[in-house]
N, C-alpha and C positions, 0 to 999 in steps of 0.2 A: 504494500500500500504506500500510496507517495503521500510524504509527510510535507507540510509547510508551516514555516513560523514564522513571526516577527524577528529579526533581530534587531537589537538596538549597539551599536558601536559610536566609542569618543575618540578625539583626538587628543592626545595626550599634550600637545602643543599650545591648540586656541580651543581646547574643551568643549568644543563645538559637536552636539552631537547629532551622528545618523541614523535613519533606519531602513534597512534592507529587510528582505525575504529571502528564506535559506531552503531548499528543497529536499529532498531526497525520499530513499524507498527504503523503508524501515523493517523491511524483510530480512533484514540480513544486518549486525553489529560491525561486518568486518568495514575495514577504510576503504573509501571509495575516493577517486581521481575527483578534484573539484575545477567546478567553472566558473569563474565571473560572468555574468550578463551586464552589462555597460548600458546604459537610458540614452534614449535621445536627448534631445534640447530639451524637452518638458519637463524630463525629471521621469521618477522611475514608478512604473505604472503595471496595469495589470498587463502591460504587453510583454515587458520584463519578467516580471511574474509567471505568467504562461510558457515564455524562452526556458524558466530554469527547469518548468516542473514538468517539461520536456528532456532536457536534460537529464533529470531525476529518474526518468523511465528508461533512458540508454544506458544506465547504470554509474551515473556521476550525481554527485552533489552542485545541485545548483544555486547560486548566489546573486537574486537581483539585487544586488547594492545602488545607494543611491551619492553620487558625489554632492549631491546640495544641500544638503540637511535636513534635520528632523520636520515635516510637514512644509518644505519647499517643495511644489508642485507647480505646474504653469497649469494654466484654463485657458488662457490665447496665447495667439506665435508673440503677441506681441509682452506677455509675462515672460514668456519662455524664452527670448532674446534674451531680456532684462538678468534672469537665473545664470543663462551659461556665459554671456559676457564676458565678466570678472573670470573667468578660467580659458577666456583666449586672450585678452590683454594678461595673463600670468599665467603661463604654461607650469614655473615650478610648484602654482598652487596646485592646478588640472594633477601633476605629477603627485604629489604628496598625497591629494582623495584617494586616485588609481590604489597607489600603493595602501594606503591606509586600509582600501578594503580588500587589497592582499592580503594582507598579512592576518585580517579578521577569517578570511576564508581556509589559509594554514590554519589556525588556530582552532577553528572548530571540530570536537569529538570524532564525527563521521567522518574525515577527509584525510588522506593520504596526502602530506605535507610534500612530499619529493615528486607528486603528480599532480599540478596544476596546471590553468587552462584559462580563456577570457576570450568572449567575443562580446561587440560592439553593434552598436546602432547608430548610422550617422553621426551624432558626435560622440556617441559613446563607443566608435570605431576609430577617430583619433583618439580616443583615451589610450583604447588598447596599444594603440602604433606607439604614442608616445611612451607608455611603460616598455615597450620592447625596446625602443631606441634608447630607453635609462640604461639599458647593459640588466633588466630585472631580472631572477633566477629563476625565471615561468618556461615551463615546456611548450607552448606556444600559444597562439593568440590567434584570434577571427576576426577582421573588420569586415563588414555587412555595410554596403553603401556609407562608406567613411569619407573623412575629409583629410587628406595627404598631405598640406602644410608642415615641413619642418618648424619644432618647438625654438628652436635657437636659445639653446641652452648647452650648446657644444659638448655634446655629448663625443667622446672616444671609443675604442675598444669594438670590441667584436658584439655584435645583437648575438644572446644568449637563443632568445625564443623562435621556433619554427612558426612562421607568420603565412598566413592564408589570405588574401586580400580578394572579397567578394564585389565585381562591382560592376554597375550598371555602362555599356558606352554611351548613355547618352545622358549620362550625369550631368548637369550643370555646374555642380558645385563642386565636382573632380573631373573637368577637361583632361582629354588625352594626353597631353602637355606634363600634366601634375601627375597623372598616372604613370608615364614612364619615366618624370623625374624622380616617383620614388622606386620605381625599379633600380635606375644606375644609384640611388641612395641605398637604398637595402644590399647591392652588390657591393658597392663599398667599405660597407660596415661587414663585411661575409657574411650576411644573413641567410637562412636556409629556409627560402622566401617562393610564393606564387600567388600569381596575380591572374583570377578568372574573371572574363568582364564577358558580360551577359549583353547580346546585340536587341536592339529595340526595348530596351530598356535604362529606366530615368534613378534618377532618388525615388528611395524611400519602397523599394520596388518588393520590401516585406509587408509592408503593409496594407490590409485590407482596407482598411479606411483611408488612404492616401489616391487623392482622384483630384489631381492637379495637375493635368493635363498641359495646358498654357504655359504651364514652369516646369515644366520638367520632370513632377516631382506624381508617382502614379505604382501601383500595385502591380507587378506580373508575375501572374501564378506560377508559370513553365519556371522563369526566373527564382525564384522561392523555393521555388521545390528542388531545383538543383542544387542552388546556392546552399540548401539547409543538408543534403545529402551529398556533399562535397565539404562540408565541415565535417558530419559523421565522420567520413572517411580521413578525413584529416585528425581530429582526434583519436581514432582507434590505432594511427600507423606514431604519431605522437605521444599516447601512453605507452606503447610497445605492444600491445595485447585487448584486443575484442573483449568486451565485457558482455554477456550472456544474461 
């Protein structure tokens, strides 16, 4: 049976506290590989939500974290701006959340610490890129219609994490341009990187409710359905071993 809770985590730094949803299948005590789920712009929602306890049935703990804090939610784009702002004018902020609810996700009971994982949502897809580009000690990472912008936080060193980058070509908000600039960036850094970009397809191309056509920004099922069965697959060759 898939279990879901509340969790509540602080920063030890500005005490600021968060609350995420943590998933998992309570059939079994042993440790299981965990994922982060990363929010959109909005803030972290029952679509998160849904992402982990998904997760929870392929046999990972799932972790909708939320980097805004405790009852930080958007109800228009135009809140939702307002929320992720402040973590694109401060990337080392955006960085410190990612990690914070790393380390929240190590740390819980059900989760096997030496196998972790994290995909995104649009900008919770630059969260992901940005912890891989820290050099973080994550088995790999998923961005879902992400945003490609280097943090410029001069990052060195080898990307630790095997990165999947799911994405639309006809993304407005990550032109082809930006997309094979972070290919020769990921080569760079030796990342052990792929980049599948889905034809006739825009932002946000997970979701059902996205029918913004005029911008770019729109649902496609064929897309999703790959995109989400190309992460499995990415996961299972990532922990080393098929979970059952």
């Amino acid at each position: 049976m898939i279990r879901s809770e509340k969790l509540t985590y602080q920063d030890p730094k500005s005490n600021h506290i968060y609350e995420g949803v943590i998933c998992w299948d309570d059939s079994t005590e042993r440790k299981k590989p965990g994922v982060l789920v990363a929010h959109t712009f909005k803030g972290q929602s029952d679509f998160e939500v849904e992402k982990a306890k998904k997760l929870a049935k392929l046999g990972y703990v799932g972790f909708a974290l939320d980097m805004y804090g405790q009852g930080n939610r958007a109800n228009t784009p135009e809140d939702a701006d307002a929320l992720m702002q402040p973590f694109l004018d401060d990337r080392s902020l955006l960085l410190n959340n990612i990690l914070l609810a790393f380390d929240t996700l190590k740390k819980h009971a059900q989760v096997d610490e030496t196998k972790c994982g994290g995909i995104g949502f649009c900008f919770g897809g630059k969260c992901m890129l940005d912890m891989a580009r820290s050099g973080a000690d994550i088995n790999g990472v998923v961005s879902f219609h992400g945003i490609y912008d280097q943090p410029g936080l001069k990052h060195t060193g080898d990307v630790k994490a095997s990165i999947l980058v799911l994405h639309g070509w006809e993304d407005p908000l990550a032109k082809p341009d930006s997309t094979v600039a972070l290919g020769h960036e990921l080569t760079e850094r030796n990342a052990d990187w792929q980049i599948l970009a889905f034809g006739h397809t825009g932002h946000s191309f997970t979701n059902p409710k996205a029918n913004f056509h005029d911008k770019g920004m729109f649902y496609q099922e064929a897309s999703n359905r790959r995109a989400w069965q190309a992460m499995v697959s990415f996961f299972e060759e990532v922990f080393a071993k098929k979970i059952n």
